[in-house]
Structure formats: structure tokens, C-alpha cells
N, C-alpha and C positions, 0 to 999 in steps of 0.2 A: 504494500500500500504506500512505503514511502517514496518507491519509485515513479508513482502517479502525481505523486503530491509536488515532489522535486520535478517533475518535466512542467507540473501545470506552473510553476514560478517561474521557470525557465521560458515559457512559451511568453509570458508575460512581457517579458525584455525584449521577444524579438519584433525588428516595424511592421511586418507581415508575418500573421499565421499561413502556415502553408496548407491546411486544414481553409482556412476562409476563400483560398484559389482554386481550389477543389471542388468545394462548396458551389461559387460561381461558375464554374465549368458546366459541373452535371446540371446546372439548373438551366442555362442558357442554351448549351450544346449537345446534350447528350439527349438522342432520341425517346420521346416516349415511353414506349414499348420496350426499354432495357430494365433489368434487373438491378438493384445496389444491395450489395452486402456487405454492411460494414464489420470488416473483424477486426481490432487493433486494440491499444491501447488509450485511456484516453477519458473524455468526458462524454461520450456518445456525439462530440456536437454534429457528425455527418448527421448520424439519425434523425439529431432533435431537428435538424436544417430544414430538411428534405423528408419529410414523414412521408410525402404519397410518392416516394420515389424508391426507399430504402424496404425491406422486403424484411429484411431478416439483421440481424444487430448481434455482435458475438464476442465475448471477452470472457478472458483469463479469469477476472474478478468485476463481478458488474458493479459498479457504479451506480450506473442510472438505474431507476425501476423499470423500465422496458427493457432493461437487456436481458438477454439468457447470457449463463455463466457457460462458458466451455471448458470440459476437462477432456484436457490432451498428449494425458500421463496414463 
């Protein structure tokens, strides 16, 4: 959990999220009728971004209530 805690402070410092270019991409460019599955690390925000876009949300340790937790041990 501290590894989450330390990237979200770290994200903080940086002048772009690269999470917020992504975010724009799929919303602007990315066809309809595709699929997003976010699995990573993180605070869900593709999820939260893009609800009618994202299908399925997957992490290590969920964070957010929407997520399913993934065990891949």
C-alpha cells in the first residue's frame, strides 16, 4: 500500500499526468465499439474517467470500490 501512496505524491510533482493523455486519447480517438480494460496500478482514474468506455477494472489491491482485486500468485 505504501507503494501506491508514494507514486500518488510523486504523480503530484509531475506538469502532466500521463494517465490525463490517455484519458484524452481514448475519449477523443478511440473508436466506439472498443473495449478498455484497465489493469494497473493506481487510483482507478482511467475507470473513474471513462465509465461507459472501460468494461472491466483490475488490480493487485483495489483501491477504489469498483475495482475487482486480482490475485496472480
Amino acid at each position: 500500500m505504501s507503494f501506491f501512496l508514494g507514486f500518488a505524491k510523486q504523480v503530484e510533482k509531475w506538469p502532466i499526468n500521463p494517465v490525463d493523455l490517455i484519458i484524452q486519447y481514448i475519449a477523443k480517438k478511440l473508436p466506439k465499439n472498443h473495449i478498455i480494460v484497465d489493469m494497473g496500478c493506481g487510483e482507478a482514474k482511467l475507470s473513474a474517467s471513462l465509465k461507459h468506455k472501460v468494461r472491466l477494472s483490475l488490480k493487485i489491491i483495489a483501491i477504489a470500490s469498483f475495482r475487482s482485486t486480482l490475485s496472480i500468485w
